[in-house]
N, C-alpha and C positions, 0 to 999 in steps of 0.2 A: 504493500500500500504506500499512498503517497506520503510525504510530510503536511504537514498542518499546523498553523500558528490559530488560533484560538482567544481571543479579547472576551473577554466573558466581564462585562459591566453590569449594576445592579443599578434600577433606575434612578431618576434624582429626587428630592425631596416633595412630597404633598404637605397637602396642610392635614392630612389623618395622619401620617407621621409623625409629623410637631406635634399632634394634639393626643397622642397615645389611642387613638382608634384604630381597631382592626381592619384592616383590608382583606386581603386574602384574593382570591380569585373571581369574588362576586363582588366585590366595588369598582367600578371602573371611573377613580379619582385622578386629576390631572396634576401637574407640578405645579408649587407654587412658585413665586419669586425667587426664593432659594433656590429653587431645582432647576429655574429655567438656567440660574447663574453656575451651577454646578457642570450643569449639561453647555453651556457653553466653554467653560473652563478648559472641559474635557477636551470637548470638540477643539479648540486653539492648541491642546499640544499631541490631541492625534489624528491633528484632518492629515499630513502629510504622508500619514502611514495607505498603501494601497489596499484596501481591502476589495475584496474576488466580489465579497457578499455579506447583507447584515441581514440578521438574523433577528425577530424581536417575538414576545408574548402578543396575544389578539390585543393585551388590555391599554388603553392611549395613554397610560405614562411612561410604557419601553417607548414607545415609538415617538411621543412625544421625546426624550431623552435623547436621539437620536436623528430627530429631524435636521438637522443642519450637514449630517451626514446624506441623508436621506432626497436632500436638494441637491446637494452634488452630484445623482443618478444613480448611484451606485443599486446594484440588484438589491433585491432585498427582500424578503420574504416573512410572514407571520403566522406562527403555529401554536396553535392551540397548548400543546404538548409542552411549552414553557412555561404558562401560566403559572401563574401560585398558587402554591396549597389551597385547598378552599378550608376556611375557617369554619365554616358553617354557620351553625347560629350567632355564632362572637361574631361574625361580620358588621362592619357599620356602627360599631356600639364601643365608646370609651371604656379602657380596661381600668374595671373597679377592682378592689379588694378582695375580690371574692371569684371574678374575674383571672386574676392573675394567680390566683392560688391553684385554678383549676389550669392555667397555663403550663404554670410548672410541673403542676402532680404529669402534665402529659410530657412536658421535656424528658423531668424523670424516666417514665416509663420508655421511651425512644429511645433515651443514652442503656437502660438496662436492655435494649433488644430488642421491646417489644413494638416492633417499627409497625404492628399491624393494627395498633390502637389506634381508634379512627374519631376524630373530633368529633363531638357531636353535633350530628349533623353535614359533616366537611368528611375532608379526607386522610387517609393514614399516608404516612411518608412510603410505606408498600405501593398503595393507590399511586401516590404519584408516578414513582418509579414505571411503575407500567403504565400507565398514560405518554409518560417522557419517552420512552426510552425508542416508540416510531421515531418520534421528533428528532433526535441523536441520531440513530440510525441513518436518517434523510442525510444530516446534515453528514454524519462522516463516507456517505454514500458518493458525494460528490467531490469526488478525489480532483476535479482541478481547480476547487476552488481551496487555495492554498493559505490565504488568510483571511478570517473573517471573524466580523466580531457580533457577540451575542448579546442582546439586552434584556434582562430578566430579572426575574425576583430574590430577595433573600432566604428564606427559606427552601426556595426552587432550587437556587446558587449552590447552596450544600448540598442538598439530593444529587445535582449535578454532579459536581467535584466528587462524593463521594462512588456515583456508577462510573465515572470517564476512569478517577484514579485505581480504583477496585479497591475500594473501603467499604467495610462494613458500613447499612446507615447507620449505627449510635453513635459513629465518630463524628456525623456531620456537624454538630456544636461545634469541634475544634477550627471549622473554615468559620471564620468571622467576617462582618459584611458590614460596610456602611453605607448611606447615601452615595452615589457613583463612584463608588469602590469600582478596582479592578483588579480579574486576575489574569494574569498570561499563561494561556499554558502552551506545551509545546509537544506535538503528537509526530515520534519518529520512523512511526512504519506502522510497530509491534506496541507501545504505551505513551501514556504520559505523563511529561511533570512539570512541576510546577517552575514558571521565570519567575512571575509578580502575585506577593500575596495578599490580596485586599489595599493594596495600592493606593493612595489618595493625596503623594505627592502633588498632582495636578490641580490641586483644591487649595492648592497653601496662597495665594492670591487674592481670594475672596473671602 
């Protein structure tokens, strides 16, 4: 197989971000201010890089994220399959006390293994994975497109990293994600690894 360089960005900031509400897969919230500034930041220190192909989630803050990219012509494509977790009921709703208890007790249970506990209402990190894993597929399908970068979600972002790297999921906590974080990674035929981890040099500006 061919090589493959990989930009894997997680979108830029909403105002459910700032305000600690859930998103998930069933908001389809846009950036605020910040995010437009984030996503421009980005865009000034990697419009020069060539990219084959962008890759984003159906929902309008990858693509939003991306749009300056995206005027430049560049192919581009949008799969369901990146989406983020659906949260399920917790969608749309500020994380209370009682809210965040029930967050953790499920972090907990995902770092112990049990990756098949399913939100209520939403999905398990299992669900995603096979949801994703067409989507990957597609993308590592198309051996001449040599670099290309993906825009997606945080939670997604570790599911990812941990099926490309071949991590179990309970490890996916240890990839950490910020507003238009990135990572590089770098696929040589046979695997891959990581160049850049959660990145966000390009953000020290604003």
């Amino acid at each position: 197989m061919n090589t493959k360089k990989i930009y894997i960005v997680r979108h830029g900031q909403t105002d459910f971000n700032l305000q600690n509400i859930v998103q998930g897969s069933g908001v389809d919230s846009s950036l605020n201010a910040r995010g437009i500034a984030q996503a421009n930041a980005f865009f000034e220190c990697y419009k020069n890089i060539s990219f084959d192909k962008i890759y984003t989630s159906s929902l309008k803050r990858t693509k939003e994220t991306v749009k300056q990219f995206l005027d430049l012509g560049i192919p581009n494509e949008s799969l369901s399959g990146l989406n983020e977790i659906c949260w399920g009921s917790k969608e749309g709703y500020k994380i209370t006390p009682d809210e965040d208890q029930y967050y953790h007790y499920m972090l907990k249970q995902w770092q112990l293994g049990n990756t098949y506990h399913r939100i209520e209402g939403g999905e398990s990190p299992d669900d995603v994975v096979k949801r994703m894993k067409p989507a990957v597929d597609h993308i590592m399908a198309k051996t001449e497109e040599q670099t290309v970068l993906v825009c997606m979600h945080g939670r997604a972002i570790r599911i990812l990293l941990c099926m490309l790297l071949n991590y179990p999921l309970k490890s996916m906590d240890m990839f950490e994600h910020e507003n238009l974080c990135l990572y590089l990674l770098h696929f040589n035929g046979s695997h891959f690894t990581i160049r850049l981890h959660n990145d966000v040099s390009h953000l020290r500006l604003i």
